[in-house]
PDB file of N, CA, C and O in Angstrom:
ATOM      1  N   UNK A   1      22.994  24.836  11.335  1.00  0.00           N
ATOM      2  CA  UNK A   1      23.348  23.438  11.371  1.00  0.00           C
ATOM      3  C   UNK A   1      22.159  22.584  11.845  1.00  0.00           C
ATOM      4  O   UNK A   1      22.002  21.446  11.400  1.00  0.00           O
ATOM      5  N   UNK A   2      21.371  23.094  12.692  1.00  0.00           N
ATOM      6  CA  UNK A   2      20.335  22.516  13.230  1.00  0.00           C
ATOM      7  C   UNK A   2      19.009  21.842  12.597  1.00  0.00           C
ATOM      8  O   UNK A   2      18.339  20.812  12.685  1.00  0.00           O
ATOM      9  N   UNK A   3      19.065  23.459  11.685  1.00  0.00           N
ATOM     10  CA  UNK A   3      18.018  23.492  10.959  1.00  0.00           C
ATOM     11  C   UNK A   3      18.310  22.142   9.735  1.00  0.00           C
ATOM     12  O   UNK A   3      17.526  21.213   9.541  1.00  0.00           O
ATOM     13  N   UNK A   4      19.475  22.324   9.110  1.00  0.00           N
ATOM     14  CA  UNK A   4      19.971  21.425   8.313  1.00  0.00           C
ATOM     15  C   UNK A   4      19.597  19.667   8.365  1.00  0.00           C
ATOM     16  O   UNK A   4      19.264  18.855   7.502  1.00  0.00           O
ATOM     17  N   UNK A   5      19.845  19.590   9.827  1.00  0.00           N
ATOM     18  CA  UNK A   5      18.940  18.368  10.387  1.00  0.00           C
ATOM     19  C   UNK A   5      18.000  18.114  10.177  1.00  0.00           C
ATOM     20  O   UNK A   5      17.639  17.098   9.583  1.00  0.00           O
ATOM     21  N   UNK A   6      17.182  19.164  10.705  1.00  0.00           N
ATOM     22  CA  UNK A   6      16.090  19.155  10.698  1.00  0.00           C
ATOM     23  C   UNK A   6      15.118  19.082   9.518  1.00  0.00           C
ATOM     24  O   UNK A   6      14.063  18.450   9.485  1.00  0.00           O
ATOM     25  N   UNK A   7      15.603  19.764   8.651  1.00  0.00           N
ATOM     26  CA  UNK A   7      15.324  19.552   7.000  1.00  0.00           C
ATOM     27  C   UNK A   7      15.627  17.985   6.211  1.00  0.00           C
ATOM     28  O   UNK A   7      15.013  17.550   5.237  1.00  0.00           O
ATOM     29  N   UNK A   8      16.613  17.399   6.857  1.00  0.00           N
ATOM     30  CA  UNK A   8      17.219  16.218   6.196  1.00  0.00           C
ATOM     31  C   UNK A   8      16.117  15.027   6.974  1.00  0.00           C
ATOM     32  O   UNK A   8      15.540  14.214   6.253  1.00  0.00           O
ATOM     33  N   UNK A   9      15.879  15.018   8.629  1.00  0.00           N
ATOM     34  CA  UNK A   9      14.918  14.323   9.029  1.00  0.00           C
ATOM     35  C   UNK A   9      13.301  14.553   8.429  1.00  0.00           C
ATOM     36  O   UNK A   9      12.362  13.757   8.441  1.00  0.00           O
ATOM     37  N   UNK A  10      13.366  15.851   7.946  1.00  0.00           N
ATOM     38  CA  UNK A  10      11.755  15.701   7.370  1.00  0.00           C
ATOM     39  C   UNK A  10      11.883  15.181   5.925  1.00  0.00           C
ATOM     40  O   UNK A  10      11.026  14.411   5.493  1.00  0.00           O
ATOM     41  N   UNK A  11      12.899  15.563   5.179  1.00  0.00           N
ATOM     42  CA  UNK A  11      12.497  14.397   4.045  1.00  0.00           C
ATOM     43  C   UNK A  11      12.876  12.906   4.078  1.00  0.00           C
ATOM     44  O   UNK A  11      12.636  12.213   3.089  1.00  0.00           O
ATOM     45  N   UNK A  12      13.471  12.370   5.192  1.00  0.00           N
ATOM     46  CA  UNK A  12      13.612  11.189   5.108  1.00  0.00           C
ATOM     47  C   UNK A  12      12.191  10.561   5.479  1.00  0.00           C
ATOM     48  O   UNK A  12      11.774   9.547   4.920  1.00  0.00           O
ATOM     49  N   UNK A  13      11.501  11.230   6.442  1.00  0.00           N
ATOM     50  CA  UNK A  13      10.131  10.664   6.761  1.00  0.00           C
ATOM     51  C   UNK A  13       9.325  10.725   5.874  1.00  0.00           C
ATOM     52  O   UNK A  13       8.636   9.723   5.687  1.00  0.00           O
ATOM     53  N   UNK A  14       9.114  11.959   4.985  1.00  0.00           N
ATOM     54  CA  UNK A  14       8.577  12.095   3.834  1.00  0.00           C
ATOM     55  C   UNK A  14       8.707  10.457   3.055  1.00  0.00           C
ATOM     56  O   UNK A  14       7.877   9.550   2.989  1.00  0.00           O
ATOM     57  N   UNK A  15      10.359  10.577   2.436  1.00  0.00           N
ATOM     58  CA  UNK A  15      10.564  10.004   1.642  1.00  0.00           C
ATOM     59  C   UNK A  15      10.002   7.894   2.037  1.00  0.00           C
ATOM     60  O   UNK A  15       9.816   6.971   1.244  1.00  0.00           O
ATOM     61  N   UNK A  16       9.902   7.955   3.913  1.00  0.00           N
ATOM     62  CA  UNK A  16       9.926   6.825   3.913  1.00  0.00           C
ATOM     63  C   UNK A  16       7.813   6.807   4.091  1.00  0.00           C
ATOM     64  O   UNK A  16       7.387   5.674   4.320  1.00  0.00           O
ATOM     65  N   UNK A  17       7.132   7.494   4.030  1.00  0.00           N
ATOM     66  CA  UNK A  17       6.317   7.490   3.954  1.00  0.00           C
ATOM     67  C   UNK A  17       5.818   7.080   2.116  1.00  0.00           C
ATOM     68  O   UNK A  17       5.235   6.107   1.639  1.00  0.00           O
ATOM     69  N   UNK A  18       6.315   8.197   1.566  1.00  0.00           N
ATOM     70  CA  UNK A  18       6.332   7.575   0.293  1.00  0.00           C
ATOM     71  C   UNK A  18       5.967   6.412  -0.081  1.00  0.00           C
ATOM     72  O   UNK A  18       5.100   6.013  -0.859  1.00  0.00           O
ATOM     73  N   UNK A  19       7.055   5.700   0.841  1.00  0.00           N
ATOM     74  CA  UNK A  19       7.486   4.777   0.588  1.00  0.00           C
ATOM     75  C   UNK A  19       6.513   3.383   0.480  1.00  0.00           C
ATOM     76  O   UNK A  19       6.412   2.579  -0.446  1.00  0.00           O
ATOM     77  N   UNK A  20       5.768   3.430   1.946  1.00  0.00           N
ATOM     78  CA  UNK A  20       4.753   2.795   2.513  1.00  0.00           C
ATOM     79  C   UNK A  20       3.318   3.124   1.564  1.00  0.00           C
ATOM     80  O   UNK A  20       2.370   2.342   1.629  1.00  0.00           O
ATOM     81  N   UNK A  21       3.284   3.947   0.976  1.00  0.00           N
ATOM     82  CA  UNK A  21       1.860   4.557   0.353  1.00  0.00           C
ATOM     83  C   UNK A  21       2.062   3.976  -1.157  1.00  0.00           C
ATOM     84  O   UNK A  21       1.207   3.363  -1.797  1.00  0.00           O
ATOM     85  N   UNK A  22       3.078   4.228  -1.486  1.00  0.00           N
ATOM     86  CA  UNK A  22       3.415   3.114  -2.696  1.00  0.00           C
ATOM     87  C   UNK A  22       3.226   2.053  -2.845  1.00  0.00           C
ATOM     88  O   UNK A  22       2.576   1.688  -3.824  1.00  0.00           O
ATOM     89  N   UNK A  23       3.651   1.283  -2.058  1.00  0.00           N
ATOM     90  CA  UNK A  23       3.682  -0.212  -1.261  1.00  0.00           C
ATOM     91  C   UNK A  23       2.092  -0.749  -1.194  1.00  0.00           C
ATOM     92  O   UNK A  23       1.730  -1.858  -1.588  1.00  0.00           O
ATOM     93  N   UNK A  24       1.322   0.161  -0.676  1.00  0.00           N
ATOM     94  CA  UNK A  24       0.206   0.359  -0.298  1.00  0.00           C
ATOM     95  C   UNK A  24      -0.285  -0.220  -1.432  1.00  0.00           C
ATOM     96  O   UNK A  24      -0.489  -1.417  -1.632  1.00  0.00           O
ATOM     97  N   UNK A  25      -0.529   1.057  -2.439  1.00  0.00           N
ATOM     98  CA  UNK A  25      -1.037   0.831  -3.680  1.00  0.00           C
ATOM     99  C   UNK A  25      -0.373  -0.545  -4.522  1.00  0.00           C
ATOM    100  O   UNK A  25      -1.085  -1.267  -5.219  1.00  0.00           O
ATOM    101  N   UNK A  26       0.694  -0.709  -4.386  1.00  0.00           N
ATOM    102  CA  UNK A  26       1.035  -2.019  -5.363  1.00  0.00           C
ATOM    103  C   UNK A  26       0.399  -3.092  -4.924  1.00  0.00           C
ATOM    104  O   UNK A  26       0.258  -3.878  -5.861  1.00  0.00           O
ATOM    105  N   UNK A  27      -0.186  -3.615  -3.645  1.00  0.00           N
ATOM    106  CA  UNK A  27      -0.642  -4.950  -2.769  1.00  0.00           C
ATOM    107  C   UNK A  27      -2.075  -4.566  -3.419  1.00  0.00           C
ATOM    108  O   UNK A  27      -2.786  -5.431  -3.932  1.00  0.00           O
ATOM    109  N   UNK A  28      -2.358  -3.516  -3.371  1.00  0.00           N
ATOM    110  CA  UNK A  28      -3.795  -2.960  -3.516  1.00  0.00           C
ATOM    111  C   UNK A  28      -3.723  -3.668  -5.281  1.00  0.00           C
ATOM    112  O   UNK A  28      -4.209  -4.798  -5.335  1.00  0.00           O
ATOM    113  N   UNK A  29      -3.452  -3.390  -5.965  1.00  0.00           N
ATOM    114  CA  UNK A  29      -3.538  -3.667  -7.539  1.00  0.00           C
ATOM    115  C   UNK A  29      -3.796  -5.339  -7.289  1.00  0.00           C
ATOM    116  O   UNK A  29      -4.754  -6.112  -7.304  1.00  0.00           O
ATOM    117  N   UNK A  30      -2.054  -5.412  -7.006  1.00  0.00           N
ATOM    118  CA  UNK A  30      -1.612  -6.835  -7.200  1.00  0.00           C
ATOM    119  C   UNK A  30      -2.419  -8.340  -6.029  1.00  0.00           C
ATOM    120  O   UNK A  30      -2.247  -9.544  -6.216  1.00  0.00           O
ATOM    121  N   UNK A  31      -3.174  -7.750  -5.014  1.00  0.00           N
ATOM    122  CA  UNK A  31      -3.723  -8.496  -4.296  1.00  0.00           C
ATOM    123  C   UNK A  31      -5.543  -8.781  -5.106  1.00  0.00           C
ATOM    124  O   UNK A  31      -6.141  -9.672  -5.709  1.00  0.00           O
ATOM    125  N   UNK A  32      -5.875  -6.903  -4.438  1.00  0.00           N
ATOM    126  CA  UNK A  32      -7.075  -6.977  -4.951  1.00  0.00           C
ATOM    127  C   UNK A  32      -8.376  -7.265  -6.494  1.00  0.00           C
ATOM    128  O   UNK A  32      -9.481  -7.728  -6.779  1.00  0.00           O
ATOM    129  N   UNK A  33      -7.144  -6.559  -7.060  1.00  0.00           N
ATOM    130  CA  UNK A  33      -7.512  -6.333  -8.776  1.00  0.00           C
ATOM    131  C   UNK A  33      -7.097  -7.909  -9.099  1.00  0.00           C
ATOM    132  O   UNK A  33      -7.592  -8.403 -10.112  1.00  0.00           O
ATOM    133  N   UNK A  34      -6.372  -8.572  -8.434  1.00  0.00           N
ATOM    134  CA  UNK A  34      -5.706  -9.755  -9.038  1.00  0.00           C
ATOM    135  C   UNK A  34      -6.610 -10.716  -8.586  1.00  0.00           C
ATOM    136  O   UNK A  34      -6.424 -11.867  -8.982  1.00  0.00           O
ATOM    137  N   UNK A  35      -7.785 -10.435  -7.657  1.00  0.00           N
ATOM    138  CA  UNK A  35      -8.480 -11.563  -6.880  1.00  0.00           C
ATOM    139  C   UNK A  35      -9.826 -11.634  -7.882  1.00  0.00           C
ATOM    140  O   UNK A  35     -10.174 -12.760  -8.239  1.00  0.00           O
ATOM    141  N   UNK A  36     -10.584 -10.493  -8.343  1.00  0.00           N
ATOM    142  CA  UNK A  36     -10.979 -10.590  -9.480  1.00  0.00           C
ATOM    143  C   UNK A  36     -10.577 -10.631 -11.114  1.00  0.00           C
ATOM    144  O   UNK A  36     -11.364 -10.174 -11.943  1.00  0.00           O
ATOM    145  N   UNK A  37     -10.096 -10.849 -11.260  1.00  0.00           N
ATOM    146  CA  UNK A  37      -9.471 -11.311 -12.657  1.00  0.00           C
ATOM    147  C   UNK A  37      -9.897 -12.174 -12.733  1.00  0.00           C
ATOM    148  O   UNK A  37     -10.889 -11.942 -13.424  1.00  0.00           O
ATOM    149  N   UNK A  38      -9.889 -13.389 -12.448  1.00  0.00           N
ATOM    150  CA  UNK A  38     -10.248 -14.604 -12.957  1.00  0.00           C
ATOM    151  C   UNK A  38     -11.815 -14.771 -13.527  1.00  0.00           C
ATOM    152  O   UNK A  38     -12.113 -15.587 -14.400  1.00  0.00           O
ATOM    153  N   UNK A  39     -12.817 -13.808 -12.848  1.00  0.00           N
ATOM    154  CA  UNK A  39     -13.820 -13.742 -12.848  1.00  0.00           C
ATOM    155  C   UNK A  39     -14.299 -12.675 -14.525  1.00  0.00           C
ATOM    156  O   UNK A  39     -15.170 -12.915 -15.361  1.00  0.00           O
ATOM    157  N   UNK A  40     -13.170 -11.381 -14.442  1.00  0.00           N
ATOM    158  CA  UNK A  40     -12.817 -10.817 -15.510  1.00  0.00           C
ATOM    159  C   UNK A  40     -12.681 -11.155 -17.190  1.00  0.00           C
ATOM    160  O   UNK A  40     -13.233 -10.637 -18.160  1.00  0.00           O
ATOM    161  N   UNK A  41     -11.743 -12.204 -17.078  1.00  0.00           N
ATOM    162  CA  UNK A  41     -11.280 -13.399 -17.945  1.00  0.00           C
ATOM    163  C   UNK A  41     -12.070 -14.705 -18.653  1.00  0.00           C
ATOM    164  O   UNK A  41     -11.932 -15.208 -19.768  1.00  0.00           O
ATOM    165  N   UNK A  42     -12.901 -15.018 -17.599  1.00  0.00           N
ATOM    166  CA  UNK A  42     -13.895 -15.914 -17.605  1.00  0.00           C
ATOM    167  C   UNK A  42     -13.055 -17.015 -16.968  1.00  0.00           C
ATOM    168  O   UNK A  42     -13.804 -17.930 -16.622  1.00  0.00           O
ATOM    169  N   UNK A  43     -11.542 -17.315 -16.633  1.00  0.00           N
ATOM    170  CA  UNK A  43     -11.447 -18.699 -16.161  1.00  0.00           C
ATOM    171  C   UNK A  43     -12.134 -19.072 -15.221  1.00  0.00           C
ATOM    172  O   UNK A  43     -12.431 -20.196 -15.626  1.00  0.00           O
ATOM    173  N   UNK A  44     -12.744 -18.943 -13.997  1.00  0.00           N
ATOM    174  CA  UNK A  44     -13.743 -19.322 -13.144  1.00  0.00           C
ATOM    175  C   UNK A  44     -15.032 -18.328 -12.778  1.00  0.00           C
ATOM    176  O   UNK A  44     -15.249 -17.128 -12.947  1.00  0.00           O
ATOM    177  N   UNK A  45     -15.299 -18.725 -12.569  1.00  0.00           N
ATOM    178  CA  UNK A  45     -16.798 -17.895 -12.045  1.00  0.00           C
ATOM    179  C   UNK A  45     -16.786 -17.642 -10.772  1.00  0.00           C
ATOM    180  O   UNK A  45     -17.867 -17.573 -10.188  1.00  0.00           O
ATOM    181  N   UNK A  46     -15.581 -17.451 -10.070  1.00  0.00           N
ATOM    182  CA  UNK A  46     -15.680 -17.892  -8.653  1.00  0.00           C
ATOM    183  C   UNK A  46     -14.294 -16.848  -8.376  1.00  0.00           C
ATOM    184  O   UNK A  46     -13.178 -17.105  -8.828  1.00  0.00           O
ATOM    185  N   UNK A  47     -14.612 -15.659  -7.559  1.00  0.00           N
ATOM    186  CA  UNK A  47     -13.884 -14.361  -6.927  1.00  0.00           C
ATOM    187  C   UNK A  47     -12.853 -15.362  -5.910  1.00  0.00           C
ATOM    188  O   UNK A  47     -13.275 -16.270  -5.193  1.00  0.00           O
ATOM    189  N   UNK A  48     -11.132 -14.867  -6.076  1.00  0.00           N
ATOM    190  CA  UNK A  48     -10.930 -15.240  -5.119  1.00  0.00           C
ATOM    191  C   UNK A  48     -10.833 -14.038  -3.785  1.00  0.00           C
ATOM    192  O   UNK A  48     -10.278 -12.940  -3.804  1.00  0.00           O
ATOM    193  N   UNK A  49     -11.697 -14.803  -2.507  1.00  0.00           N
ATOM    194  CA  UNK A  49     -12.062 -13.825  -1.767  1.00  0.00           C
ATOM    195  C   UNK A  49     -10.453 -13.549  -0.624  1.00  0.00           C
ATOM    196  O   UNK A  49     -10.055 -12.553  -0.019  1.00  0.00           O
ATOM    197  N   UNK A  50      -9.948 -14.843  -0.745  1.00  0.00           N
ATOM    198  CA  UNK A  50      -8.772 -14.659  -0.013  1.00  0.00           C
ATOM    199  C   UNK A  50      -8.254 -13.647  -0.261  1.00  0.00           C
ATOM    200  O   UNK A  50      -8.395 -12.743   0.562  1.00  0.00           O
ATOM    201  N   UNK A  51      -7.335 -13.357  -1.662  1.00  0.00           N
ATOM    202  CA  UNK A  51      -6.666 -11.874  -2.099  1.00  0.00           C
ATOM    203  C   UNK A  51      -7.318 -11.009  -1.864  1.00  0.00           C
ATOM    204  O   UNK A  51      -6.979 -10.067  -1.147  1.00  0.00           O
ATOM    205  N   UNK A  52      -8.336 -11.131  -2.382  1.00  0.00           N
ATOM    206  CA  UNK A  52      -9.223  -9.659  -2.084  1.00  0.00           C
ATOM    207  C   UNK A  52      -9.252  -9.333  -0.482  1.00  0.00           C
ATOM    208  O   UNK A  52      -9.019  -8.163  -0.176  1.00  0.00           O
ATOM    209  N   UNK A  53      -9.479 -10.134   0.416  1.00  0.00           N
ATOM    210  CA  UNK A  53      -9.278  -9.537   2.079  1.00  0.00           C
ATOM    211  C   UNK A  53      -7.892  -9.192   2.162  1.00  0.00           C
ATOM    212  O   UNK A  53      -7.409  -8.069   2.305  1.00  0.00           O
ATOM    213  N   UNK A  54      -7.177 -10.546   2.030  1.00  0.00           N
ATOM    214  CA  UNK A  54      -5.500  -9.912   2.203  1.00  0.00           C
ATOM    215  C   UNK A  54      -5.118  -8.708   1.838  1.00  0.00           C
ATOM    216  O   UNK A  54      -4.413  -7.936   2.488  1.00  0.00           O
ATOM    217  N   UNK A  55      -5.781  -8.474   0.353  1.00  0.00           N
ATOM    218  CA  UNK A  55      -5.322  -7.026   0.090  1.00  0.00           C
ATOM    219  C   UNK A  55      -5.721  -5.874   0.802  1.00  0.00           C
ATOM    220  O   UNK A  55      -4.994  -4.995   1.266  1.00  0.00           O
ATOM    221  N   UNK A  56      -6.975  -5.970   0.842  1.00  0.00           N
ATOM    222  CA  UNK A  56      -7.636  -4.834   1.340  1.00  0.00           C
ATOM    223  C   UNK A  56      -7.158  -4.661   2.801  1.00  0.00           C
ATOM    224  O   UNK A  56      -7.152  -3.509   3.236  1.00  0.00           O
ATOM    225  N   UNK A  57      -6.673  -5.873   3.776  1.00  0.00           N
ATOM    226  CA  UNK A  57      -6.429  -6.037   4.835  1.00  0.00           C
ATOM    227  C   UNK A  57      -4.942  -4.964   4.505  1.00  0.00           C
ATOM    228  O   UNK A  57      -4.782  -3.770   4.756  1.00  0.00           O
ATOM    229  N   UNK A  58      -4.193  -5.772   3.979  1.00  0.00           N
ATOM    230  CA  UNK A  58      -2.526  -5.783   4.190  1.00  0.00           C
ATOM    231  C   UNK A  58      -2.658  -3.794   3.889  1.00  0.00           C
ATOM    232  O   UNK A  58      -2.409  -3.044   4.832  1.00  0.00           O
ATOM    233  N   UNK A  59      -3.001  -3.307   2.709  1.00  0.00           N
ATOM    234  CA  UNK A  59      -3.143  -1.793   1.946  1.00  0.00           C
ATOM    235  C   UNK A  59      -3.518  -0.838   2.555  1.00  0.00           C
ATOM    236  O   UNK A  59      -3.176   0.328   2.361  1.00  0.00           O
ATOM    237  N   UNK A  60      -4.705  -1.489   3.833  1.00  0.00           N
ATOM    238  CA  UNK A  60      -4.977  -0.512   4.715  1.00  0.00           C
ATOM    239  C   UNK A  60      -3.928  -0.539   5.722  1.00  0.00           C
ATOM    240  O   UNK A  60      -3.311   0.523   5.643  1.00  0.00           O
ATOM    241  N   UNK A  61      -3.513  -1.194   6.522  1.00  0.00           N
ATOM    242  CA  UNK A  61      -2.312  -0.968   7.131  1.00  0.00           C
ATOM    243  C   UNK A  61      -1.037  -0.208   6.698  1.00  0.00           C
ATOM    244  O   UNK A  61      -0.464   0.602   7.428  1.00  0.00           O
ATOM    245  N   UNK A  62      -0.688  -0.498   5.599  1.00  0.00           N
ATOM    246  CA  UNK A  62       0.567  -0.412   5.003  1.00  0.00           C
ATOM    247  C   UNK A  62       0.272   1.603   4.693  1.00  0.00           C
ATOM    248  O   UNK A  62       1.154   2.450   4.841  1.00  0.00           O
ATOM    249  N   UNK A  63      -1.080   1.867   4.290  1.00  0.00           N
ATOM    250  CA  UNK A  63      -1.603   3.425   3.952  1.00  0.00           C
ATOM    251  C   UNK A  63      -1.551   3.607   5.425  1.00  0.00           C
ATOM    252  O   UNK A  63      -0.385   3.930   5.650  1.00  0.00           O
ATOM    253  N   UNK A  64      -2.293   3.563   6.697  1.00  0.00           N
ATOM    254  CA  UNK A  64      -2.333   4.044   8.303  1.00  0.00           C
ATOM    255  C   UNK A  64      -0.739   4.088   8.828  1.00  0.00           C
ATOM    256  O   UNK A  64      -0.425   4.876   9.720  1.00  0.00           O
ATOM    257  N   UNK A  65       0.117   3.308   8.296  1.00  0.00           N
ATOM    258  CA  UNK A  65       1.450   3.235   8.431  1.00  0.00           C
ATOM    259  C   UNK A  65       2.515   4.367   7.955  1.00  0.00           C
ATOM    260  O   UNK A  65       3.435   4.881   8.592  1.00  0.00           O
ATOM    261  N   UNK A  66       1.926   4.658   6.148  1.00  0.00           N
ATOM    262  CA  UNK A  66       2.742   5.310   5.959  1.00  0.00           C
ATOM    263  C   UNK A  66       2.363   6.952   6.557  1.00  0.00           C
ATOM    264  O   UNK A  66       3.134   7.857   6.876  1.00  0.00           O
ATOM    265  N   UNK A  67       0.911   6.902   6.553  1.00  0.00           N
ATOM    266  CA  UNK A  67       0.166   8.012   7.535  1.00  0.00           C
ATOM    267  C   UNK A  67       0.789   8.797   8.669  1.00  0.00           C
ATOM    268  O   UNK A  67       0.992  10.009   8.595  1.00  0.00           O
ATOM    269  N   UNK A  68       1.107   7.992   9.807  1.00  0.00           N
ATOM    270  CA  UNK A  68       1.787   7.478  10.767  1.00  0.00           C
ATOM    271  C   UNK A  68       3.072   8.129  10.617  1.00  0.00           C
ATOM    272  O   UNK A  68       3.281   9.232  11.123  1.00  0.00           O
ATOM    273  N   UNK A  69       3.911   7.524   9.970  1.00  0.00           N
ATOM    274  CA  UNK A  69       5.286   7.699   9.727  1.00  0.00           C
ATOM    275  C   UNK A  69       5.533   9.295   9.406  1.00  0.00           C
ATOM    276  O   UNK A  69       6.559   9.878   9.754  1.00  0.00           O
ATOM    277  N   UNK A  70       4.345   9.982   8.625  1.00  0.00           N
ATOM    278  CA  UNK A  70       4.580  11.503   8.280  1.00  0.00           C
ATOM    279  C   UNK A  70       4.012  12.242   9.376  1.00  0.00           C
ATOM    280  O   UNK A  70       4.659  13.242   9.687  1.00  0.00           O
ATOM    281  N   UNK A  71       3.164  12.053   9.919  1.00  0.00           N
ATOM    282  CA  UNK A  71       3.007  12.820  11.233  1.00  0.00           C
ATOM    283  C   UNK A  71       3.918  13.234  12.397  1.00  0.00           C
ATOM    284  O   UNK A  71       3.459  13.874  13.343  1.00  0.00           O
TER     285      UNK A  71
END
């Protein structure tokens, strides 16, 4: 019975780690990749640097988090 627990608490951490590393990667696309595009495209010549920190900011947390959570 114990063990049963114990099996059900490691994939929930698993699963909520997952979770966070996913997360991770989508801010990562949708922040970073999205801050150069414009530059990609040709509409401006001009990186936005905001997304690009936010992302890189927010992705590294959200990855040390889901890190975290599986340990």
């Amino acid at each position: 019975m114990a063990n049963a627990k114990q099996e059900t608490l490691k994939k929930r951490k698993e699963k909520r780690s997952d979770f966070f590393y996913a997360l991770s990667k989508y801010v990562f696309v949708g922040d970073v990749v999205g801050g150069f595009s414009p530059v990609v495209l040709d509409l401006t010549k001009e990186i936005n640097w905001y997304a690009v920190v936010f992302g890189l900011i927010t992705s590294t947390i959200l990855a040390s988090l889901g890190d975290r959570i599986l340990k």
